[in-house]
ZAMARGU-4260 file (C-alpha; in steps of 0.2 Angstrom, whole numbers, plus 5000, padded with zeros to 4 digits):
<rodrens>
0) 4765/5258/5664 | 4776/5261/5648 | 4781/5278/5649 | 4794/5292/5643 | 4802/5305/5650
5) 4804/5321/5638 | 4813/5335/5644 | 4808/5352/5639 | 4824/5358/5633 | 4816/5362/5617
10) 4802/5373/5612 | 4784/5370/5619 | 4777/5367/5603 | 4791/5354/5598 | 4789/5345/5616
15) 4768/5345/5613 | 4772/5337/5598 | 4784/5324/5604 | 4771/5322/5615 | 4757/5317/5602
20) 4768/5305/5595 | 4774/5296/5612 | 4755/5293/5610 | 4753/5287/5595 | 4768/5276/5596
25) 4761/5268/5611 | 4765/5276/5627 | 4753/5276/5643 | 4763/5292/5653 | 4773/5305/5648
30) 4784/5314/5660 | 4792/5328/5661 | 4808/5332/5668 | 4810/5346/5681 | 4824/5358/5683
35) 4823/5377/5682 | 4835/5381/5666 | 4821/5371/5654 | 4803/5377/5652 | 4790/5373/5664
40) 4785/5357/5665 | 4766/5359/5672 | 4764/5371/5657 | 4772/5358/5644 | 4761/5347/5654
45) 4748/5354/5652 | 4749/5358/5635 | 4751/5338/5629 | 4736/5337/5638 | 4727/5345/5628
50) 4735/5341/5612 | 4731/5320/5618 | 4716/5310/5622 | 4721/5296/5634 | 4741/5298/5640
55) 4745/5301/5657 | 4754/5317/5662 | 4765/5320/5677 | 4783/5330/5680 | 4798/5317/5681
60) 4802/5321/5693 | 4796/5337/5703 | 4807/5342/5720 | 4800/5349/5737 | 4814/5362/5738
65) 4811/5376/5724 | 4793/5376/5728 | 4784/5374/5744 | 4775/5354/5747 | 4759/5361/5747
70) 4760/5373/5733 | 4769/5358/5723 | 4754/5347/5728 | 4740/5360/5723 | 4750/5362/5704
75) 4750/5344/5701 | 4731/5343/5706 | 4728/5357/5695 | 4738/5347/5682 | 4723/5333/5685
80) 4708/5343/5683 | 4716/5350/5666 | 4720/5334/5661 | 4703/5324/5664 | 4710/5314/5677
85) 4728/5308/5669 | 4739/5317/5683 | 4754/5308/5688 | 4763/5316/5705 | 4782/5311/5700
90) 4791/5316/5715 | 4810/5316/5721 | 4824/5323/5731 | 4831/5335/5715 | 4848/5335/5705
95) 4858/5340/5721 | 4871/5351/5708 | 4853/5363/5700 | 4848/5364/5718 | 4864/5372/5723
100) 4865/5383/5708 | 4850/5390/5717 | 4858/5391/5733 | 4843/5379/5739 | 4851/5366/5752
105) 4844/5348/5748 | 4842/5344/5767 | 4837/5328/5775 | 4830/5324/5755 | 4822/5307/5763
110) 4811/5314/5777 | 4805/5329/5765 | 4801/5319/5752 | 4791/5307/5764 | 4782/5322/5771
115) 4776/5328/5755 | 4769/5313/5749 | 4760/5311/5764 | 4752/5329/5763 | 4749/5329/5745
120) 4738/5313/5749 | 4729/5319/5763 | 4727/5336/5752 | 4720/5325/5738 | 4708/5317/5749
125) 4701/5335/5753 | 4709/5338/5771 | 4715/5353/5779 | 4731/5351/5784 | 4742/5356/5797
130) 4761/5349/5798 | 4776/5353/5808 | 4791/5344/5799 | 4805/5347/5788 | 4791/5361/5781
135) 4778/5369/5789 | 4761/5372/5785 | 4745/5380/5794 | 4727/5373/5791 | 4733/5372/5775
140) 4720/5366/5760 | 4713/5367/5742 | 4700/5377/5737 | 4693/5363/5727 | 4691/5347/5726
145) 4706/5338/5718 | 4706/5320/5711 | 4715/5302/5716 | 4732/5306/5711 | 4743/5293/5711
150) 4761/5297/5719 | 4778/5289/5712 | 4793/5291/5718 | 4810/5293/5711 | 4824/5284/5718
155) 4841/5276/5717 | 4848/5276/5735 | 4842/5260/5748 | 4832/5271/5759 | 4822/5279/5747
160) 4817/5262/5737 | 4813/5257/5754 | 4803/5269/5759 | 4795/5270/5741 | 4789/5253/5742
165) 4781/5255/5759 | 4770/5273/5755 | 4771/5277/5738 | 4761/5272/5724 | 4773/5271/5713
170) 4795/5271/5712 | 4805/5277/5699 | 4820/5267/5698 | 4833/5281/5694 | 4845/5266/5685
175) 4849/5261/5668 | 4861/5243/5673 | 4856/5225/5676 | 4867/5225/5690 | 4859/5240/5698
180) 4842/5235/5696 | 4845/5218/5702 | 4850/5228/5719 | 4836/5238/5719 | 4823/5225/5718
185) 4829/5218/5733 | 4827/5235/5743 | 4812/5236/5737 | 4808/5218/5743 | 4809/5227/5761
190) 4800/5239/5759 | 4785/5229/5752 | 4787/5217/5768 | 4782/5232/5778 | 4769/5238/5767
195) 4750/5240/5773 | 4740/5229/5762 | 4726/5245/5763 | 4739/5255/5753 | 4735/5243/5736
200) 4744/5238/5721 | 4763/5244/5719 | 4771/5249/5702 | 4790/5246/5702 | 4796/5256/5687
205) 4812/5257/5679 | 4816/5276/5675 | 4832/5272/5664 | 4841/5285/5653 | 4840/5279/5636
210) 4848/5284/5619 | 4843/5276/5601 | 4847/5277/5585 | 4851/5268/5570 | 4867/5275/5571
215) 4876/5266/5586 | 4891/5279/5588 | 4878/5292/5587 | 4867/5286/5602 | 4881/5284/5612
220) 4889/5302/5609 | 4869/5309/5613 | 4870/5300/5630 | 4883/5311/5638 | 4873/5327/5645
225) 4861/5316/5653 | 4876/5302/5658 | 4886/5317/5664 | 4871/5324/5679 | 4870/5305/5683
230) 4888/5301/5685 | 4890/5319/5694 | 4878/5314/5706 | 4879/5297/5710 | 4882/5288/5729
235) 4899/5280/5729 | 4894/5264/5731 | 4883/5265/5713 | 4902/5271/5705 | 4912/5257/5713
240) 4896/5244/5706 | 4901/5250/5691 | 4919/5251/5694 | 4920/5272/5689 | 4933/5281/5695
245) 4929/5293/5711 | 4939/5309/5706 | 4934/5306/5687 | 4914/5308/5694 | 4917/5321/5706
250) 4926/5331/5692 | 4910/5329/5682 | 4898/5335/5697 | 4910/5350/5699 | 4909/5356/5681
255) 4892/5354/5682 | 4888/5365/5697 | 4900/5378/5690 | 4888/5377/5672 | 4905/5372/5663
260) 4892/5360/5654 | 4907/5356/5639 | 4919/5353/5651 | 4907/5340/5659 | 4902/5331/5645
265) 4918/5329/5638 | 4923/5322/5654 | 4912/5308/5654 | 4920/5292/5649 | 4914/5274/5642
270) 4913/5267/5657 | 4900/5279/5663 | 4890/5279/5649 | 4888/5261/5649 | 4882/5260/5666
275) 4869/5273/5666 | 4865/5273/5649 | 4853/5262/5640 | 4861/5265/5622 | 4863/5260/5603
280) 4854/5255/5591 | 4838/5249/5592 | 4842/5230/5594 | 4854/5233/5607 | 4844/5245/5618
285) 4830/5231/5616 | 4841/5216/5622 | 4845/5228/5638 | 4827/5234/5639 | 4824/5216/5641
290) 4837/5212/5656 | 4830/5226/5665 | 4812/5222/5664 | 4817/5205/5673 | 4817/5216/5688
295) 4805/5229/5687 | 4784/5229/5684 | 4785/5245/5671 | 4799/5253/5661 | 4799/5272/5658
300) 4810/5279/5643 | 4820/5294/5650 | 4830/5308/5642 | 4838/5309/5632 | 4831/5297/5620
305) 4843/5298/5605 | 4852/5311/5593 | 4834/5313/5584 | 4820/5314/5598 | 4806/5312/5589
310) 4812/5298/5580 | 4822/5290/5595 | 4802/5289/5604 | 4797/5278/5589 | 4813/5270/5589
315) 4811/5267/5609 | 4793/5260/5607 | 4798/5246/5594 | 4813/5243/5606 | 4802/5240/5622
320) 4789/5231/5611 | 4801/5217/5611 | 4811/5218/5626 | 4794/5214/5630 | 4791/5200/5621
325) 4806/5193/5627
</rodrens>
Protein backbone atom coordinates (compact mmCIF):
# COMPACT_ATOMS: atom_id res chain seq x y z
CA UNK A 1 0.00 0.00 0.00
CA UNK A 2 1.29 3.67 -0.56
CA UNK A 3 -1.10 5.64 1.12
CA UNK A 4 -2.00 9.29 2.86
CA UNK A 5 -3.73 10.31 5.58
CA UNK A 6 -5.79 13.62 4.99
CA UNK A 7 -7.53 15.21 7.66
CA UNK A 8 -10.62 16.98 7.14
CA UNK A 9 -9.82 20.03 8.90
CA UNK A 10 -10.54 21.95 5.90
CA UNK A 11 -13.56 22.18 3.67
CA UNK A 12 -14.98 19.18 1.81
CA UNK A 13 -14.51 20.55 -1.50
CA UNK A 14 -10.64 21.35 -0.56
CA UNK A 15 -10.21 17.70 0.98
CA UNK A 16 -12.13 16.03 -2.38
CA UNK A 17 -9.63 17.84 -4.26
CA UNK A 18 -6.62 16.88 -2.21
CA UNK A 19 -7.97 13.75 -2.71
CA UNK A 20 -7.93 13.92 -6.73
CA UNK A 21 -4.46 14.85 -6.49
CA UNK A 22 -3.02 12.10 -3.83
CA UNK A 23 -4.42 10.13 -6.94
CA UNK A 24 -2.96 11.53 -9.54
CA UNK A 25 0.47 11.82 -7.71
CA UNK A 26 0.40 8.14 -7.11
CA UNK A 27 -1.35 6.99 -4.14
CA UNK A 28 -3.29 3.70 -3.81
CA UNK A 29 -5.32 4.74 -0.29
CA UNK A 30 -6.36 7.67 1.13
CA UNK A 31 -7.46 7.80 4.65
CA UNK A 32 -9.12 9.90 6.53
CA UNK A 33 -8.62 10.98 10.08
CA UNK A 34 -11.49 10.55 12.67
CA UNK A 35 -12.19 12.82 15.40
CA UNK A 36 -15.49 14.69 15.98
CA UNK A 37 -14.17 18.49 15.88
CA UNK A 38 -13.32 17.92 11.93
CA UNK A 39 -15.83 17.06 9.22
CA UNK A 40 -17.04 13.57 8.86
CA UNK A 41 -14.92 11.44 7.56
CA UNK A 42 -17.30 8.74 5.74
CA UNK A 43 -18.91 11.79 3.93
CA UNK A 44 -15.29 13.20 2.82
CA UNK A 45 -14.94 9.69 2.06
CA UNK A 46 -17.25 9.24 0.26
CA UNK A 47 -17.09 12.10 -1.66
CA UNK A 48 -13.28 11.45 -2.96
CA UNK A 49 -14.92 8.50 -4.07
CA UNK A 50 -16.78 9.74 -6.33
CA UNK A 51 -14.54 12.45 -7.51
CA UNK A 52 -11.60 9.20 -8.31
CA UNK A 53 -11.47 6.17 -10.32
CA UNK A 54 -9.28 3.47 -8.67
CA UNK A 55 -7.97 4.94 -4.83
CA UNK A 56 -8.83 3.16 -2.09
CA UNK A 57 -10.84 4.88 0.80
CA UNK A 58 -11.14 4.20 4.50
CA UNK A 59 -11.25 6.48 8.00
CA UNK A 60 -7.56 6.51 9.55
CA UNK A 61 -8.52 5.66 11.94
CA UNK A 62 -12.27 5.23 13.04
CA UNK A 63 -12.79 4.31 17.04
CA UNK A 64 -15.35 1.82 18.66
CA UNK A 65 -16.34 4.32 21.47
CA UNK A 66 -18.39 7.43 19.82
CA UNK A 67 -20.21 5.04 17.64
CA UNK A 68 -21.53 1.59 18.47
CA UNK A 69 -19.16 -1.71 16.60
CA UNK A 70 -21.87 -2.63 14.59
CA UNK A 71 -23.19 0.66 13.44
CA UNK A 72 -19.32 1.62 12.65
CA UNK A 73 -19.11 -1.67 10.66
CA UNK A 74 -22.44 -1.10 8.57
CA UNK A 75 -20.98 2.82 7.69
CA UNK A 76 -17.67 1.42 6.47
CA UNK A 77 -19.65 -1.27 4.37
CA UNK A 78 -21.84 1.41 3.20
CA UNK A 79 -18.45 3.35 2.44
CA UNK A 80 -17.68 -0.05 0.01
CA UNK A 81 -20.69 -0.25 -1.91
CA UNK A 82 -20.27 3.68 -2.68
CA UNK A 83 -17.10 3.25 -3.59
CA UNK A 84 -17.19 0.24 -6.06
CA UNK A 85 -15.34 -2.04 -3.80
CA UNK A 86 -12.27 0.45 -2.40
CA UNK A 87 -13.29 0.40 1.29
CA UNK A 88 -10.71 0.24 3.70
CA UNK A 89 -11.87 -0.51 7.54
CA UNK A 90 -9.00 1.59 9.42
CA UNK A 91 -9.66 0.81 12.89
CA UNK A 92 -8.07 1.90 16.54
CA UNK A 93 -8.47 2.56 20.16
CA UNK A 94 -9.08 6.61 19.63
CA UNK A 95 -6.98 9.70 20.72
CA UNK A 96 -7.70 9.02 24.52
CA UNK A 97 -7.72 13.28 25.10
CA UNK A 98 -11.08 13.83 22.18
CA UNK A 99 -12.52 10.86 23.75
CA UNK A 100 -12.54 12.51 27.08
CA UNK A 101 -13.68 15.78 25.67
CA UNK A 102 -16.76 13.68 25.05
CA UNK A 103 -16.88 12.22 28.35
CA UNK A 104 -16.42 8.69 26.52
CA UNK A 105 -14.21 6.47 28.71
CA UNK A 106 -11.70 4.47 26.46
CA UNK A 107 -12.13 1.15 28.37
CA UNK A 108 -10.12 -2.04 27.88
CA UNK A 109 -9.12 -0.19 24.15
CA UNK A 110 -7.40 -3.79 23.36
CA UNK A 111 -10.46 -6.20 23.77
CA UNK A 112 -12.89 -3.61 22.07
CA UNK A 113 -11.03 -3.26 19.40
CA UNK A 114 -10.40 -7.01 18.96
CA UNK A 115 -14.25 -7.56 19.25
CA UNK A 116 -15.07 -5.23 16.68
CA UNK A 117 -12.93 -6.60 14.08
CA UNK A 118 -14.16 -9.82 14.71
CA UNK A 119 -17.87 -8.74 14.27
CA UNK A 120 -17.38 -6.46 11.44
CA UNK A 121 -15.85 -9.53 9.66
CA UNK A 122 -18.41 -11.96 10.51
CA UNK A 123 -21.07 -8.89 9.41
CA UNK A 124 -19.06 -8.72 6.14
CA UNK A 125 -19.45 -12.27 5.48
CA UNK A 126 -23.26 -11.79 5.73
CA UNK A 127 -24.00 -13.26 9.40
CA UNK A 128 -26.31 -12.40 11.99
CA UNK A 129 -24.62 -11.67 15.03
CA UNK A 130 -25.09 -11.96 18.48
CA UNK A 131 -22.06 -10.82 20.92
CA UNK A 132 -21.68 -10.50 24.70
CA UNK A 133 -18.25 -8.51 25.24
CA UNK A 134 -17.01 -5.18 25.92
CA UNK A 135 -20.46 -4.30 23.69
CA UNK A 136 -23.38 -5.92 23.23
CA UNK A 137 -25.36 -6.82 20.29
CA UNK A 138 -28.73 -8.98 19.63
CA UNK A 139 -28.98 -11.03 16.17
CA UNK A 140 -27.51 -8.15 14.92
CA UNK A 141 -27.13 -7.87 10.83
CA UNK A 142 -27.08 -5.97 7.54
CA UNK A 143 -29.84 -5.56 5.43
CA UNK A 144 -27.68 -6.07 2.42
CA UNK A 145 -24.93 -7.67 1.35
CA UNK A 146 -21.69 -5.94 1.94
CA UNK A 147 -18.37 -6.59 0.29
CA UNK A 148 -14.59 -8.24 1.46
CA UNK A 149 -13.39 -5.40 3.52
CA UNK A 150 -10.19 -5.55 4.49
CA UNK A 151 -9.42 -4.47 8.26
CA UNK A 152 -6.27 -2.60 9.56
CA UNK A 153 -5.44 -1.65 12.56
CA UNK A 154 -3.82 1.24 14.13
CA UNK A 155 -1.38 0.66 16.64
CA UNK A 156 1.76 1.75 18.70
CA UNK A 157 1.54 -0.27 21.94
CA UNK A 158 3.06 -4.09 22.04
CA UNK A 159 -0.21 -5.67 22.63
CA UNK A 160 -2.02 -4.26 19.94
CA UNK A 161 0.87 -4.82 17.22
CA UNK A 162 0.59 -8.26 18.42
CA UNK A 163 -2.66 -8.64 18.32
CA UNK A 164 -2.76 -6.90 14.83
CA UNK A 165 -0.59 -9.27 13.35
CA UNK A 166 -2.49 -12.39 14.51
CA UNK A 167 -6.27 -11.17 13.21
CA UNK A 168 -6.01 -8.15 11.24
CA UNK A 169 -5.68 -7.67 7.80
CA UNK A 170 -3.65 -5.03 8.15
CA UNK A 171 -1.57 -2.73 11.11
CA UNK A 172 -1.05 0.88 11.14
CA UNK A 173 2.18 1.51 12.71
CA UNK A 174 1.34 4.77 14.64
CA UNK A 175 5.25 5.74 14.57
CA UNK A 176 7.36 8.11 12.69
CA UNK A 177 11.24 6.91 14.15
CA UNK A 178 13.74 4.24 13.08
CA UNK A 179 14.11 3.34 16.52
CA UNK A 180 10.44 2.86 17.05
CA UNK A 181 9.80 0.85 14.05
CA UNK A 182 12.69 -1.31 14.46
CA UNK A 183 10.68 -2.30 17.88
CA UNK A 184 7.65 -2.70 16.33
CA UNK A 185 8.64 -5.22 13.83
CA UNK A 186 9.61 -7.45 16.35
CA UNK A 187 6.07 -7.35 18.14
CA UNK A 188 4.88 -7.79 15.22
CA UNK A 189 7.17 -10.92 14.50
CA UNK A 190 5.00 -12.59 17.53
CA UNK A 191 2.06 -11.96 16.57
CA UNK A 192 2.66 -13.40 12.92
CA UNK A 193 4.13 -16.78 14.83
CA UNK A 194 0.69 -17.18 16.10
CA UNK A 195 -1.09 -16.35 13.11
CA UNK A 196 -3.58 -18.91 11.12
CA UNK A 197 -2.07 -19.51 7.76
CA UNK A 198 -6.19 -19.36 6.72
CA UNK A 199 -6.15 -15.70 7.53
CA UNK A 200 -3.75 -14.75 4.42
CA UNK A 201 -1.28 -12.28 3.33
CA UNK A 202 -0.49 -9.53 6.15
CA UNK A 203 0.27 -5.76 5.36
CA UNK A 204 2.54 -4.15 7.97
CA UNK A 205 2.20 -0.48 7.26
CA UNK A 206 3.96 2.46 8.64
CA UNK A 207 1.28 5.25 9.42
CA UNK A 208 3.98 8.02 10.16
CA UNK A 209 3.27 11.83 10.57
CA UNK A 210 4.94 13.59 8.04
CA UNK A 211 5.63 17.18 7.15
CA UNK A 212 7.35 18.64 3.80
CA UNK A 213 8.20 21.40 2.30
CA UNK A 214 10.85 23.15 0.54
CA UNK A 215 11.27 25.29 3.32
CA UNK A 216 12.88 23.07 6.09
CA UNK A 217 12.00 25.49 9.12
CA UNK A 218 8.57 25.74 7.59
CA UNK A 219 7.92 21.78 7.71
CA UNK A 220 9.04 21.63 11.03
CA UNK A 221 7.01 24.69 12.63
CA UNK A 222 3.72 22.60 10.58
CA UNK A 223 4.42 19.49 12.45
CA UNK A 224 3.61 20.71 15.87
CA UNK A 225 -0.41 20.12 16.15
CA UNK A 226 -0.14 16.66 14.93
CA UNK A 227 3.42 16.19 17.14
CA UNK A 228 1.61 17.83 20.04
CA UNK A 229 -1.74 14.79 20.07
CA UNK A 230 1.11 12.37 19.59
CA UNK A 231 3.52 13.48 22.39
CA UNK A 232 0.22 14.04 24.67
CA UNK A 233 -0.67 10.54 24.23
CA UNK A 234 2.14 8.56 24.06
CA UNK A 235 3.01 5.30 26.68
CA UNK A 236 6.14 6.25 28.70
CA UNK A 237 8.26 3.91 27.51
CA UNK A 238 7.91 5.46 23.65
CA UNK A 239 8.91 9.06 25.65
CA UNK A 240 11.90 7.50 27.52
CA UNK A 241 12.98 5.64 23.71
CA UNK A 242 13.09 8.98 22.64
CA UNK A 243 14.51 10.52 25.67
CA UNK A 244 11.36 13.33 26.12
CA UNK A 245 10.83 14.59 29.25
CA UNK A 246 7.60 13.02 31.25
CA UNK A 247 6.05 16.25 32.73
CA UNK A 248 6.93 18.24 29.48
CA UNK A 249 4.39 15.56 27.63
CA UNK A 250 2.01 15.26 30.13
CA UNK A 251 1.63 19.06 30.15
CA UNK A 252 0.98 18.78 26.40
CA UNK A 253 -1.74 16.04 26.88
CA UNK A 254 -3.36 18.29 29.54
CA UNK A 255 -3.56 21.35 27.37
CA UNK A 256 -5.06 19.33 24.96
CA UNK A 257 -7.94 17.93 26.89
CA UNK A 258 -8.66 21.39 28.13
CA UNK A 259 -8.79 22.63 24.19
CA UNK A 260 -5.89 25.05 25.18
CA UNK A 261 -4.58 23.99 21.58
CA UNK A 262 -1.77 27.27 21.47
CA UNK A 263 -0.73 26.46 24.74
CA UNK A 264 0.01 22.82 23.52
CA UNK A 265 1.56 23.51 20.45
CA UNK A 266 3.83 25.93 21.81
CA UNK A 267 4.75 23.41 24.41
CA UNK A 268 6.13 20.99 22.00
CA UNK A 269 9.80 20.94 21.76
CA UNK A 270 12.49 19.60 19.27
CA UNK A 271 13.07 16.76 20.75
CA UNK A 272 9.44 15.67 20.15
CA UNK A 273 9.20 16.73 16.96
CA UNK A 274 11.94 14.76 15.91
CA UNK A 275 10.75 11.64 17.25
CA UNK A 276 7.34 11.61 15.91
CA UNK A 277 7.74 13.61 13.02
CA UNK A 278 8.85 12.82 9.68
CA UNK A 279 9.94 16.39 8.67
CA UNK A 280 12.00 18.82 6.18
CA UNK A 281 12.51 19.08 3.06
CA UNK A 282 11.83 16.73 0.61
CA UNK A 283 15.32 15.09 0.63
CA UNK A 284 15.44 14.74 4.08
CA UNK A 285 12.00 13.34 4.69
CA UNK A 286 13.01 10.86 1.73
CA UNK A 287 16.30 9.59 3.48
CA UNK A 288 14.01 8.89 6.61
CA UNK A 289 11.18 7.45 4.54
CA UNK A 290 13.87 5.10 3.45
CA UNK A 291 15.03 4.02 7.13
CA UNK A 292 11.62 3.38 7.90
CA UNK A 293 10.69 1.25 5.03
CA UNK A 294 13.50 -1.25 6.19
CA UNK A 295 11.03 -2.27 8.62
CA UNK A 296 7.67 -2.14 7.28
CA UNK A 297 5.82 -3.65 3.94
CA UNK A 298 3.75 -0.23 3.09
CA UNK A 299 4.14 3.43 4.09
CA UNK A 300 1.13 5.63 4.75
CA UNK A 301 1.70 9.55 4.53
CA UNK A 302 -0.11 10.94 7.66
CA UNK A 303 -1.31 14.45 8.72
CA UNK A 304 -0.09 16.88 8.60
CA UNK A 305 1.77 16.60 5.44
CA UNK A 306 3.36 20.23 5.22
CA UNK A 307 2.72 24.09 5.60
CA UNK A 308 1.02 23.80 1.96
CA UNK A 309 -1.14 20.53 1.77
CA UNK A 310 -1.72 20.26 -1.54
CA UNK A 311 1.61 20.65 -2.56
CA UNK A 312 3.28 18.73 0.51
CA UNK A 313 1.07 15.45 -1.25
CA UNK A 314 3.26 15.96 -4.49
CA UNK A 315 6.12 16.77 -2.52
CA UNK A 316 5.35 13.36 -0.23
CA UNK A 317 5.00 11.20 -3.36
CA UNK A 318 8.48 12.21 -5.09
CA UNK A 319 9.91 11.73 -1.44
CA UNK A 320 8.47 7.97 -1.04
CA UNK A 321 9.30 7.46 -4.71
CA UNK A 322 12.94 7.35 -3.72
CA UNK A 323 12.97 6.16 -0.36
CA UNK A 324 11.74 3.52 -2.39
CA UNK A 325 14.34 3.23 -4.67
CA UNK A 326 16.58 3.21 -2.02
Amino acid sequence: MRGIELTPEAPVEEMVALGERAEEAGFDAAFASSHYNNRDPFVVLSRIAAATDGIRVGPGVANPYETHPVALASRVATLDEASDGRAVFGLGAGDRSTLTNLGVERDRPLRRVLETMKVAQRLFDGERVTHDGTFAARDAGLNYEPGDVPVYVGAQGPHMLRMSAKHADGVLVNAAHPRDFAWAAERIEEGLAERPDDRGDFDAAAFASVSVDEDGDAAREAARPPVAFIAGGAPEPVLDRHGIDRERARLVGEKIEAGDFAAAFEAVTPSMVDAFCIVGTPETVADRMEAVLEYVDSFVVGSPLGPDRAEAVSLAAGALDRAARG
